[in-house]
C-alpha positions in Angstrom: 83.6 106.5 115.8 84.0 106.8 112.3 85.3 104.3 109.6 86.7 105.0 106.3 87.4 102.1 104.0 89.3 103.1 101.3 88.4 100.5 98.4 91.6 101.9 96.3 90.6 101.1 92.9 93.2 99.5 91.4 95.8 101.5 89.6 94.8 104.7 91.1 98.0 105.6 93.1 96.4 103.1 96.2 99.9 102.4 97.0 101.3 105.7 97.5 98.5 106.8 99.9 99.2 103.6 101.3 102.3 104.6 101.8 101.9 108.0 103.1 99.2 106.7 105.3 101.2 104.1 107.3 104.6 106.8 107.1 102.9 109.3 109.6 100.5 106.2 111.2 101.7 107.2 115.1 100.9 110.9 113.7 97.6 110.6 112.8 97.1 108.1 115.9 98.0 111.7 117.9 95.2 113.6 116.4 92.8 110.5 117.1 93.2 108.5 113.6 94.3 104.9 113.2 96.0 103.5 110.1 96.8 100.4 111.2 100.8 100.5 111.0 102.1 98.1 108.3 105.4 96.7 108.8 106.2 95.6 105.4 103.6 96.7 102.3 101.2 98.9 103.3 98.1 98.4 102.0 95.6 96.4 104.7 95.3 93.3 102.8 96.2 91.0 105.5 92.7 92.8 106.8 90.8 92.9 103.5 92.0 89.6 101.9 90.3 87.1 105.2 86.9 90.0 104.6 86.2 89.0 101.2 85.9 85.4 102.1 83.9 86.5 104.8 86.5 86.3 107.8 86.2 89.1 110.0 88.5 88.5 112.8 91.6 90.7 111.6 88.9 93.4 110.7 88.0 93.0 114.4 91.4 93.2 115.8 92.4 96.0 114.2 88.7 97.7 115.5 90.6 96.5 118.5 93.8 98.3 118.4 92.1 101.5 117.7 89.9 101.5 120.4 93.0 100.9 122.7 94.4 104.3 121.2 91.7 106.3 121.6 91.4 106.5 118.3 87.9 108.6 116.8 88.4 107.4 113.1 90.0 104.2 111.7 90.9 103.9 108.2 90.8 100.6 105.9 92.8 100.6 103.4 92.9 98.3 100.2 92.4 97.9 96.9 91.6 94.6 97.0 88.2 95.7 98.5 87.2 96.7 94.8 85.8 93.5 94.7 83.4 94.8 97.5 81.3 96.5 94.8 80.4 93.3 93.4 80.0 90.7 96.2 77.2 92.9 98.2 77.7 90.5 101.3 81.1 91.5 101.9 80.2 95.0 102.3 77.2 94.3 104.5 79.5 92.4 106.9 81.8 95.4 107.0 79.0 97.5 108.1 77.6 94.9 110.4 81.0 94.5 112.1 81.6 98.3 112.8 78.4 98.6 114.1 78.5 95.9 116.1 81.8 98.0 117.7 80.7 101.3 117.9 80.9 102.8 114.7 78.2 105.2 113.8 79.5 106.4 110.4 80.9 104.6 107.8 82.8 106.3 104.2 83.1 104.3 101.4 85.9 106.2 99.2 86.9 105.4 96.0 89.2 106.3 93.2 88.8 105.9 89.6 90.5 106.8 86.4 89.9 107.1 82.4 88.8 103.2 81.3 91.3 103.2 78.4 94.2 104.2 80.5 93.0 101.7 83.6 93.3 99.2 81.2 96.5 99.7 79.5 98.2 100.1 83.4 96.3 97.2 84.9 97.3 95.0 82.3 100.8 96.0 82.9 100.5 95.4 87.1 99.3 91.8 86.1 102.2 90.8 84.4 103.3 90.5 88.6 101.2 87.9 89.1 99.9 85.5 86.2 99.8 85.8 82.2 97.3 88.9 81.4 96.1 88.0 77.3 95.1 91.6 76.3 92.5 89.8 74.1 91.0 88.0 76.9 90.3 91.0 78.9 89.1 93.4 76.3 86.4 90.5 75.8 85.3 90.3 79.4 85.2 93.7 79.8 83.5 94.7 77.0 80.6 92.0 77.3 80.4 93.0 81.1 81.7 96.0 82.0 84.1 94.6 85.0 86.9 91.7 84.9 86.9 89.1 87.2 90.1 87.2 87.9 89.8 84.0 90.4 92.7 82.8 92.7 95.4 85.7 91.9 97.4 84.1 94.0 97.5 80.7 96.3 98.0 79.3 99.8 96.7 80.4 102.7 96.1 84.3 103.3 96.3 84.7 99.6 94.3 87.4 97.7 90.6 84.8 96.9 90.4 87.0 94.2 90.2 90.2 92.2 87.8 92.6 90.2 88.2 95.1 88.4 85.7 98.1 87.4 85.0 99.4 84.2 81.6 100.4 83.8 81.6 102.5 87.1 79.0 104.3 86.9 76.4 101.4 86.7 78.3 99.1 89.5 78.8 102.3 91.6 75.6 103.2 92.0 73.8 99.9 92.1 76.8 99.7 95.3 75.4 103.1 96.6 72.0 102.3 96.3 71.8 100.9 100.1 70.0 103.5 101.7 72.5 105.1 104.1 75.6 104.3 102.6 77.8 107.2 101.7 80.0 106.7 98.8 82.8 109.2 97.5 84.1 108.9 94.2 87.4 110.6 93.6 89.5 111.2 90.5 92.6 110.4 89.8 93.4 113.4 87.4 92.9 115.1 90.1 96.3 115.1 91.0 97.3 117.9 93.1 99.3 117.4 95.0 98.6 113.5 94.4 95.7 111.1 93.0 92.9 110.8 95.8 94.5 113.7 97.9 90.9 114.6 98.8 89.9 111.5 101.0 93.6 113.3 103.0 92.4 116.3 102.9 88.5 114.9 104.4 90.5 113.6 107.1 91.8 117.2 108.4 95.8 116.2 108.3 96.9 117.4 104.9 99.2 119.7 106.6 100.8 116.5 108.3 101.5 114.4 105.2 104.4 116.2 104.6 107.0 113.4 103.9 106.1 111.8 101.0 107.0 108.0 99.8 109.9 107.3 97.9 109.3 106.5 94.0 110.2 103.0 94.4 107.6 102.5 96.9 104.4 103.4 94.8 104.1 100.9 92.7 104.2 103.0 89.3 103.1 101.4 85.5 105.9 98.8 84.7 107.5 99.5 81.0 106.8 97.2 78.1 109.6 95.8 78.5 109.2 95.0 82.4 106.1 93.6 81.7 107.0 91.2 78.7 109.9 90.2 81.1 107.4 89.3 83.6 105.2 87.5 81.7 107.3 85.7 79.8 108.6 84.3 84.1 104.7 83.8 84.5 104.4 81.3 81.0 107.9 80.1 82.4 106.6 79.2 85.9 103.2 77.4 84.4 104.9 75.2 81.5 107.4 73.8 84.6 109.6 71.1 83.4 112.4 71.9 80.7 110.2 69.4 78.0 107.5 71.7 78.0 108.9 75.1 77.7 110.7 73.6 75.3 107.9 72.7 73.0 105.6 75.9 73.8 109.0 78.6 73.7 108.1 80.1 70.6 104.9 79.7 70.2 104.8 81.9 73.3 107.2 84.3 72.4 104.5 84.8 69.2 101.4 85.3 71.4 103.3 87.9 73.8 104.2 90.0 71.1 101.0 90.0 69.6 99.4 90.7 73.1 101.4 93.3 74.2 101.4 95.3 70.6 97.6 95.1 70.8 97.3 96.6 74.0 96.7 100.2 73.1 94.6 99.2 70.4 92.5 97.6 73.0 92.1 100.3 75.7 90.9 102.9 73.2 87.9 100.7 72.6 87.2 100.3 76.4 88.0 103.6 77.0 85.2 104.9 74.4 82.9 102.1 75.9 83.3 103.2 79.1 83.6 107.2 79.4 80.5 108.3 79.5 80.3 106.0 82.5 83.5 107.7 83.8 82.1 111.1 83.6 78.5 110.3 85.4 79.9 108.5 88.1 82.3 111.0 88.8 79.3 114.0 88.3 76.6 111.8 90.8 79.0 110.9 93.4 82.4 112.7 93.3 83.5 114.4 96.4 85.0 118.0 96.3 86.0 120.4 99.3 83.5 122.5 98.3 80.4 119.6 98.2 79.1 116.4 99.6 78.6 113.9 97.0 75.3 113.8 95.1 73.7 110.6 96.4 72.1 108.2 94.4 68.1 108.6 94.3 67.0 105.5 96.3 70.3 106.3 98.8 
C-alpha cells in the first residue's frame, strides 16, 4: 500500500483539494484510493490533530477503513501536519504506524507559496481564531524563519498547536534529509487548473475531479475589513466582562489599525528574506509530471 500525507501548507488552497478530495471520496475508493470521507470540513484533522500529540489511534482507524475497502493508496490530508516539519517525532510515528500496517511507500507532499504573500494571507486566516499583531509575527519570523503559535484553540480534540514555514528551503530539507523519505514540493502558482493540482494528477484521477467545490467552501483570503471585524470579536472575547472592554476599547481600536495598515509593509520584508529560500526549495525538491524530485544529498 501506499500513503500520501498531504501536509497542506497553510494557505495554499489545502481546503479546496480538501474539498474536491472528500466530493468524489466513494470515487476514488472505486479505483482503489481512500480519502477518508468527511462529513462536515474536510480536511483530516480529527486524524492529524490526536498525531501531533502523539496519538495514533484515529491514524490507525482510518488505516482501518481502507483496508476494509480494498483500498491500494490512502491519502492524509491536513494542513495542520505543517507542524510535522518541525517536531521530527511526529513524522517518525507516521512512518512507524504505516509500516507497522502494511505500507511500503510513503509521499510526503507539500505546497508552498511566495513568503510575502503567505504572510499577508495567513495573517488574515488568523483573525478566525485569536488576535494576529502583524508586529509580532514579522519578529518571529524574521529571527527564525518559521512561526510558532501554541494552543490555537482549546478543549479536548483541539488543534495542540500550529507552525508556520518561512524559510522552506532550510526546514524542508533538514525534514527530507531522512534517508528514504520522499518529499514533493509543489507550488502554488502553479495554478492550472488549481494550486497543488499535481499531487491529483500523481494520483492518476485528474479526469475524475471534475466537480469542483463551491467558492464558499475553500476558504479564500478574508478582506481587511473581514479580518478587522474578526479581530476586533477575538480582543472582544479576551477582555470578557463589560468593565474591561470598556477601559481597553480604544486603545485597541488604535493598535488594530496600526496592525492591519502595517501589514504589507511587513510581508515585503519577509518576502525578500525568504525568496531565495522559496526558489531553492522549489528547484531541489519540486515535483513536475515530467520529473521526480531532486532529493536531498544525504536522502
Amino acid at each position: 500500500m501506499r500513503l500520501i500525507v498531504h501536509m497542506g501548507f497553510h494557505k495554499t488552497a489545502s481546503t479546496h483539494l480538501q474539498e474536491l478530495l472528500n466530493r468524489h471520496s466513494s470515487v476514488l475508493a472505486l479505483r482503489g484510493i481512500w480519502y477518508q470521507p468527511q462529513p462536515g470540513y474536510a480536511a483530516h484533522h480529527d486524524t492529524a490533530n490526536p498525531l501531533l500529540v502523539g496519538d495514533a489511534g484515529p491514524f490507525e482507524a482510518m488505516i482501518g477503513e481502507a483496508k476494509a475497502a480494498g483500498a491500494h493508496t490512502m491519502i492524509l490530508s491536513s494542513e495542520n501536519l505543517e507542524g510535522v516539519v518541525f517536531n521530527p517525532e511526529i513524522a517518525l510515528l507516521i512512518e512507524r504506524v504505516a509500516a507497522d500496517h502494511g505500507f511500503d511507500a510513503i509521499e510526503w507532499h507539500a505546497v508552498i507559496r511566495a513568503p510575502g504573500a503567505y504572510f499577508e494571507s495567513l495573517h488574515s486566516q488568523l483573525s478566525w481564531h485569536t488576535y494576529a499583531d502583524s508586529l509580532t509575527m514579522f519578529s518571529e519570523i524574521m529571527k527564525k524563519g518559521v512561526l510558532f503559535l501554541p494552543e490555537p484553540h482549546y478543549g479536548p480534540g483541539a488543534t495542540p498547536y500550529w507552525f508556520f514555514c518561512f524559510d522552506y528551503h532550510a526546514f524542508l530539507a533538514g525534514f527530507a534529509a531522512m534517508p528514504g523519505r520522499q518529499l514533493f514540493v509543489h507550488d502554488y502558482e502553479d495554478r492550472d487548473p488549481y494550486p497543488g493540482w499535481r499531487i491529483i494528477e500523481r494520483l492518476g484521477v485528474l479526469d475524475m475531479l471534475v466537480e469542483q467545490p463551491e467558492e464558499d467552501r475553500c476558504n479564500h483570503r478574508l478582506p481587511r475589513p473581514r479580518a478587522e471585524e474578526h479581530f476586533r470579536a477575538r480582543l472582544r472575547e479576551a477582555a470578557g466582562d463589560l468593565a474591561s472592554w470598556g477601559i481597553v476599547r480604544d486603545a485597541v481600536e488604535t493598535n488594530l489599525a496600526a496592525n492591519l495598515a502595517t501589514v504589507p509593509v511587513y510581508a515585503e520584508a519577509v518576502g525578500q528574506r525568504y525568496h531565495a529560500s522559496y526558489l531553492t526549495a522549489l528547484e531541489q525538491f519540486g515535483y513536475s509530471d515530467q520529473q521526480e524530485p531532486r532529493r536531498h544529498a544525504s536522502g
